[in-house]
PyMOL commands that place a pseudoatom at each C-alpha (Angstrom):
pseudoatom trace, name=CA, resn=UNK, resi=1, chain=A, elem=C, hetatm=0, pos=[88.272, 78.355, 117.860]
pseudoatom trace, name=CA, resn=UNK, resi=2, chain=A, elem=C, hetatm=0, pos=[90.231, 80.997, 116.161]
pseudoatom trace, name=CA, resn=UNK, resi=3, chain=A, elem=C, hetatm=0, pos=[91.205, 82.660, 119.740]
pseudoatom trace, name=CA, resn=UNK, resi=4, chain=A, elem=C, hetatm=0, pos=[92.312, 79.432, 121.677]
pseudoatom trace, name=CA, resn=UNK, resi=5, chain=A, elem=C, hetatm=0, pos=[96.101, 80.059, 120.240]
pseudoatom trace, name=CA, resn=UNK, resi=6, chain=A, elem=C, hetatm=0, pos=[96.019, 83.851, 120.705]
pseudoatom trace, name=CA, resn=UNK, resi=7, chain=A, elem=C, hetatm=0, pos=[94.468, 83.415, 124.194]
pseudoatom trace, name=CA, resn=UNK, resi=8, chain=A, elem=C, hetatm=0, pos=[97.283, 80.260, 125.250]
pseudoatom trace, name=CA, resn=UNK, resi=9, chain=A, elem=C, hetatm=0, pos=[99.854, 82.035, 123.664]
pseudoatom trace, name=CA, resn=UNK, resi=10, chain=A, elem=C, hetatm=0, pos=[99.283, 85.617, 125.281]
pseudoatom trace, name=CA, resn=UNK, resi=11, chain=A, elem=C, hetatm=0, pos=[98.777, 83.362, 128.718]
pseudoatom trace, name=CA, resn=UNK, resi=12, chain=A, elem=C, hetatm=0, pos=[101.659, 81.496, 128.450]
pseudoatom trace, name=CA, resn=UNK, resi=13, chain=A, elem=C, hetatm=0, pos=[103.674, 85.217, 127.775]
pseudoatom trace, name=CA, resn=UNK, resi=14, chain=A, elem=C, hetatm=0, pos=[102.204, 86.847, 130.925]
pseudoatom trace, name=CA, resn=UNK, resi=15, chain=A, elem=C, hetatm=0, pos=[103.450, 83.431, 132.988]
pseudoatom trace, name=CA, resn=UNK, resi=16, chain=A, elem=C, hetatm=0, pos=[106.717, 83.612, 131.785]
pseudoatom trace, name=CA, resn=UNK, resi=17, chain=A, elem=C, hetatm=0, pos=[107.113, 87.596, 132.714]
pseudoatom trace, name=CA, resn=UNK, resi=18, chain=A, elem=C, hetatm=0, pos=[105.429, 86.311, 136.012]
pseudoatom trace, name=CA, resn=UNK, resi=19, chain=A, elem=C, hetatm=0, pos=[107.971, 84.246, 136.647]
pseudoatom trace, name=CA, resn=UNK, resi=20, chain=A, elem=C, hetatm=0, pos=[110.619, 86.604, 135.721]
pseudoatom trace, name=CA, resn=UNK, resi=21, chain=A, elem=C, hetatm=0, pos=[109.377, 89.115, 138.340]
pseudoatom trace, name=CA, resn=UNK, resi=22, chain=A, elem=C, hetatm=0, pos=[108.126, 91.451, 135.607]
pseudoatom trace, name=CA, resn=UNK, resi=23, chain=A, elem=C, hetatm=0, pos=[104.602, 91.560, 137.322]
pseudoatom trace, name=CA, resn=UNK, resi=24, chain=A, elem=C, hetatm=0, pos=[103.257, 94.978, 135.615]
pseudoatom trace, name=CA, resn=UNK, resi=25, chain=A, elem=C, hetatm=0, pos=[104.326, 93.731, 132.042]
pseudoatom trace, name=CA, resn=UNK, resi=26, chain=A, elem=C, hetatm=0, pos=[102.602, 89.790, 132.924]
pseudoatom trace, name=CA, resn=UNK, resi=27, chain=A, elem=C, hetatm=0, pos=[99.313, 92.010, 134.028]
pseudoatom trace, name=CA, resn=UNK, resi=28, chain=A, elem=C, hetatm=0, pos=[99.557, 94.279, 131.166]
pseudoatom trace, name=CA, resn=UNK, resi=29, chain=A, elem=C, hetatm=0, pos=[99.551, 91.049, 129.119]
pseudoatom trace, name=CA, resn=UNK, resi=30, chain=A, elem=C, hetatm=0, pos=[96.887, 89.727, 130.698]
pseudoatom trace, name=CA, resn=UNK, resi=31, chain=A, elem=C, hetatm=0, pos=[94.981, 93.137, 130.438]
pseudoatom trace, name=CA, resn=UNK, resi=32, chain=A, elem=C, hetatm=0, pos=[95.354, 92.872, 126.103]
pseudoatom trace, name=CA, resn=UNK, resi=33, chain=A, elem=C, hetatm=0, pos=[93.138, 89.709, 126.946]
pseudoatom trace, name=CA, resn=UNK, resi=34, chain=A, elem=C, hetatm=0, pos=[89.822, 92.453, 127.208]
pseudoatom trace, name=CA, resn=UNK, resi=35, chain=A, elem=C, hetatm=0, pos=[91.440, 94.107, 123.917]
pseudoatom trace, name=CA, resn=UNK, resi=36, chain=A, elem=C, hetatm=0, pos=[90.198, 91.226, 122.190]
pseudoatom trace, name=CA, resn=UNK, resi=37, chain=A, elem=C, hetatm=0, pos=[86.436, 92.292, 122.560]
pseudoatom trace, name=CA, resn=UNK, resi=38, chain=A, elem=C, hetatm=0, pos=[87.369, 95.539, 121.108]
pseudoatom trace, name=CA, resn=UNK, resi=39, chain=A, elem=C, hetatm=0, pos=[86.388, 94.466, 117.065]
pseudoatom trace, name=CA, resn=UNK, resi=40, chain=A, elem=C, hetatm=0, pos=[88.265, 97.047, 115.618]
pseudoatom trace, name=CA, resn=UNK, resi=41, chain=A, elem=C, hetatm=0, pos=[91.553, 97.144, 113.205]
pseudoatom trace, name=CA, resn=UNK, resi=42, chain=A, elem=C, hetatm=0, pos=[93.811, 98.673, 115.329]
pseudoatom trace, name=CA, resn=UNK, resi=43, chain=A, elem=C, hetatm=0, pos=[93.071, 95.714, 117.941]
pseudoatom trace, name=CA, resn=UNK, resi=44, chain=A, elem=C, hetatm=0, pos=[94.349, 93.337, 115.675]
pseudoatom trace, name=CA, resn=UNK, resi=45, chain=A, elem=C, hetatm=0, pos=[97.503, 95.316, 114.651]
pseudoatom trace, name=CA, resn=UNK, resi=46, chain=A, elem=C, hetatm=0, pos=[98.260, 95.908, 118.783]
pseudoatom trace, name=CA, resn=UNK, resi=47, chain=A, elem=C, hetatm=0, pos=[98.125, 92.400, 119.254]
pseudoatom trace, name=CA, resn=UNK, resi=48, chain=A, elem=C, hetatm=0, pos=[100.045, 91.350, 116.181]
pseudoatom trace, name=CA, resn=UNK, resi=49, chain=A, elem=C, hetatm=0, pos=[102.484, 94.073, 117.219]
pseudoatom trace, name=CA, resn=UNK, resi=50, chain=A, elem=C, hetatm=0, pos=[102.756, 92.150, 121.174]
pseudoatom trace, name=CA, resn=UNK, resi=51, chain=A, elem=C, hetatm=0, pos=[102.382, 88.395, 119.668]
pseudoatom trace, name=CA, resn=UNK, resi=52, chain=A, elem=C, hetatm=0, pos=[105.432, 89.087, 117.500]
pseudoatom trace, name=CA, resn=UNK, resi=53, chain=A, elem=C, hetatm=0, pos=[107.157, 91.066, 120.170]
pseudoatom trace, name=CA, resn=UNK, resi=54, chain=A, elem=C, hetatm=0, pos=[106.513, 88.225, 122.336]
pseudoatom trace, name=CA, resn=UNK, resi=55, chain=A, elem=C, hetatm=0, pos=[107.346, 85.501, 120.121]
pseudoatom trace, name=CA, resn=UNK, resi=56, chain=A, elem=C, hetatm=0, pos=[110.956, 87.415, 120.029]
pseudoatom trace, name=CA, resn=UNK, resi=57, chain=A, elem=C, hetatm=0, pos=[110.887, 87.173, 123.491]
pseudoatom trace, name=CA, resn=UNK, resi=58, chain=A, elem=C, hetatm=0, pos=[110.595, 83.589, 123.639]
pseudoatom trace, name=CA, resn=UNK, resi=59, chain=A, elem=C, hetatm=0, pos=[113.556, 83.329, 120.961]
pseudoatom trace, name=CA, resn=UNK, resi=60, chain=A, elem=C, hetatm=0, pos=[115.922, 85.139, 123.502]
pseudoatom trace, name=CA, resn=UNK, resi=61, chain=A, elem=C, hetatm=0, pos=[115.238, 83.158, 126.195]
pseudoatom trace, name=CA, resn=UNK, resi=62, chain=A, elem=C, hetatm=0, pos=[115.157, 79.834, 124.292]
pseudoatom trace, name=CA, resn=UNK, resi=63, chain=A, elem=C, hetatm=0, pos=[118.858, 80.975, 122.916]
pseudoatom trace, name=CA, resn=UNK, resi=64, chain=A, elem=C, hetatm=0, pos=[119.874, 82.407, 126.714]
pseudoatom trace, name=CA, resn=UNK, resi=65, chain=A, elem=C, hetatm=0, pos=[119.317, 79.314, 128.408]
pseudoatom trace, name=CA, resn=UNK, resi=66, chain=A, elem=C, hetatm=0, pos=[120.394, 76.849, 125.814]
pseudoatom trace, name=CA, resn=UNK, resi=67, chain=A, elem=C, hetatm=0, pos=[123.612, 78.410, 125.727]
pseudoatom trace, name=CA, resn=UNK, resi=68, chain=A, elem=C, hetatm=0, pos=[123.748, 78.539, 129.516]
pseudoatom trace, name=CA, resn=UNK, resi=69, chain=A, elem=C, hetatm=0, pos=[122.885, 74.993, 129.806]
pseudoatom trace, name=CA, resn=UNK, resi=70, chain=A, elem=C, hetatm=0, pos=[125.400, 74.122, 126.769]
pseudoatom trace, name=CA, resn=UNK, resi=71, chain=A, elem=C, hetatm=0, pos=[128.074, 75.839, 128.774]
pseudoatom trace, name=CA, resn=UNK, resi=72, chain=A, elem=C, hetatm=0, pos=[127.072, 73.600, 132.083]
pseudoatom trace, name=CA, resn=UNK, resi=73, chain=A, elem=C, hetatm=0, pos=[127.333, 70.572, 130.594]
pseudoatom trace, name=CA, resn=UNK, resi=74, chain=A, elem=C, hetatm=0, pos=[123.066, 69.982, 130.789]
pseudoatom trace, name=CA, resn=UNK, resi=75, chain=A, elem=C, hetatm=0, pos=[120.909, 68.797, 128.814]
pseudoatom trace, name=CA, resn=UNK, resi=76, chain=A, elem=C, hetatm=0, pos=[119.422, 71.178, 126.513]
pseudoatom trace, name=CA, resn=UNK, resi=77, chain=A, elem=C, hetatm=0, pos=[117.710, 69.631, 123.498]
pseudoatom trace, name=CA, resn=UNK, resi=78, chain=A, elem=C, hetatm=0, pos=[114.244, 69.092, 125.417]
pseudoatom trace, name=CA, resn=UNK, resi=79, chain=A, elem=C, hetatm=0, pos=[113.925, 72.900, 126.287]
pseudoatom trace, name=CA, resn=UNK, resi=80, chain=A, elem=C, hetatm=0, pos=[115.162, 74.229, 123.074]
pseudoatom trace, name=CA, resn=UNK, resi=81, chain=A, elem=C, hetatm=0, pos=[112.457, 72.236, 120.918]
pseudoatom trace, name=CA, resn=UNK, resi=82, chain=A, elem=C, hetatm=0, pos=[109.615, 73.159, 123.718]
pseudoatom trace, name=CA, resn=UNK, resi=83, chain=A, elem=C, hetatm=0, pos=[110.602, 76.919, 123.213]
pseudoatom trace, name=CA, resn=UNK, resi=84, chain=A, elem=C, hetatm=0, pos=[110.897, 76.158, 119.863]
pseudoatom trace, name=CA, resn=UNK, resi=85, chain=A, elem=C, hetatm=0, pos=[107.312, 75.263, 119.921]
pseudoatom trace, name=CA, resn=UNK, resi=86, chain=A, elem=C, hetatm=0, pos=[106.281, 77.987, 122.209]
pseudoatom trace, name=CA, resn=UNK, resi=87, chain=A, elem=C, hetatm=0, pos=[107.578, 80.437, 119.836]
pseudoatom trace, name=CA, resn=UNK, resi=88, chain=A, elem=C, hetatm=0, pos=[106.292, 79.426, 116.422]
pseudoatom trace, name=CA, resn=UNK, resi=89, chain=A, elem=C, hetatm=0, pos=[102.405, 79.037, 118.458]
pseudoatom trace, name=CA, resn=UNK, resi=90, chain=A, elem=C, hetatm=0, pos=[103.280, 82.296, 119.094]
pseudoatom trace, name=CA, resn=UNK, resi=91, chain=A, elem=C, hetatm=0, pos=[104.480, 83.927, 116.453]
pseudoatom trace, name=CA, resn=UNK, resi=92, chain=A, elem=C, hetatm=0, pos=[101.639, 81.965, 114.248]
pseudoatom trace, name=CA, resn=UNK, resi=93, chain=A, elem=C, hetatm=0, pos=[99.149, 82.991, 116.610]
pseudoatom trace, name=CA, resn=UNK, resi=94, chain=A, elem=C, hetatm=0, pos=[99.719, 86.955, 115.210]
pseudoatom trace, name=CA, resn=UNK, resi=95, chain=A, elem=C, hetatm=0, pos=[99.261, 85.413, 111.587]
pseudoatom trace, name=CA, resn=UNK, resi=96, chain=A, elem=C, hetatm=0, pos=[95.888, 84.444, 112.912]
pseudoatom trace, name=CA, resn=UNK, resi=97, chain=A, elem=C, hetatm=0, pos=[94.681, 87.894, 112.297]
pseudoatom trace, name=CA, resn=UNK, resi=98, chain=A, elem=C, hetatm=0, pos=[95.555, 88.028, 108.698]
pseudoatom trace, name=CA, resn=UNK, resi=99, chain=A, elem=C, hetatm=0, pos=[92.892, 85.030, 108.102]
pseudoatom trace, name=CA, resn=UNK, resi=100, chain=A, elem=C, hetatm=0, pos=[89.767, 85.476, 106.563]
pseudoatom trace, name=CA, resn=UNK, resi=101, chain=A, elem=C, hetatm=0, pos=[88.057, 84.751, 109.832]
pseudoatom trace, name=CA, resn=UNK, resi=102, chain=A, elem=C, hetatm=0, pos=[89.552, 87.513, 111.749]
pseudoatom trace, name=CA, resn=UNK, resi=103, chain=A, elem=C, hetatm=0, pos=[90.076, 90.125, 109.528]
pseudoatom trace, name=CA, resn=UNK, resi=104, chain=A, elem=C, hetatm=0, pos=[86.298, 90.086, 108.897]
pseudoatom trace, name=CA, resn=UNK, resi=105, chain=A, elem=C, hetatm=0, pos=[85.685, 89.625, 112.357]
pseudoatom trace, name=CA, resn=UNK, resi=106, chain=A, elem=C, hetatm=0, pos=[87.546, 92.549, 113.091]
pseudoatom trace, name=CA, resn=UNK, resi=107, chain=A, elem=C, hetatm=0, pos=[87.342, 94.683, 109.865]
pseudoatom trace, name=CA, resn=UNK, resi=108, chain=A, elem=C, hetatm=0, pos=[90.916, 94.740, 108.914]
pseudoatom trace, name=CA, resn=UNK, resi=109, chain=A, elem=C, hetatm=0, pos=[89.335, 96.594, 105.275]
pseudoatom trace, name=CA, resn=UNK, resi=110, chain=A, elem=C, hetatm=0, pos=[87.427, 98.820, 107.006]
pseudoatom trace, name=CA, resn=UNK, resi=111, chain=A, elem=C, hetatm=0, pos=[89.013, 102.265, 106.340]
pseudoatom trace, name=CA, resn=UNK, resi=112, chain=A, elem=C, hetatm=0, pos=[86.606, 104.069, 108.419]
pseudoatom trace, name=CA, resn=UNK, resi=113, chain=A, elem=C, hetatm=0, pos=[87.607, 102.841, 111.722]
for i in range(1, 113): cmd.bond("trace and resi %d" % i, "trace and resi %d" % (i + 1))
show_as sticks, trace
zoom trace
């Protein structure tokens, strides 16, 4: 259950570079899916590391298009709270590895590894 927000959110990242024409960086994306398996600390720091990278990424675009919009006389208020959204599921999906669960799961105390 803990994974269904990382998973979305790093799935809805690799669309949106998709879409962009960024087709290496959506795959590369897509490839930090297998990371996941990986149950080590430096796992969870990569993909806190890309969540919050990505999470900036959505707050650029949400501010690039809403003032593009603004400036075209179109409605804006509809995409700006659905990026809004995008980006706090985003940015709260890299919190998800500071919870109990997942630092356990993958041994965020551990030292050794």
């Amino acid at each position: 259950m803990s994974f269904i927000p990382i998973v979305l959110s790093l799935l809805v990242l690799a669309a949106h570079f998709l879409r962009g024409g960024g087709l290496l960086v959506a795959v590369g994306v897509l490839g930090l899916l297998a990371l996941l398996a990986i149950r080590k600390p430096w796992v969870a720091r990569v993909m806190q590391v890309v969540l919050t990278l990505g999470a900036l990424e959505w707050m650029r675009t949400l501010v690039t298009l809403a003032m593009r919009r603004s400036e075209q006389g179109e409605p804006f208020l509809r995409m700006t709270l659905i990026l809004g959204v995008v980006t706090a599921v985003t940015l709260a999906s890299a919190l998800l590895f500071e919870t109990p669960k997942l630092r356990r799961l993958y041994r965020a105390n551990d030292d050794s590894a």
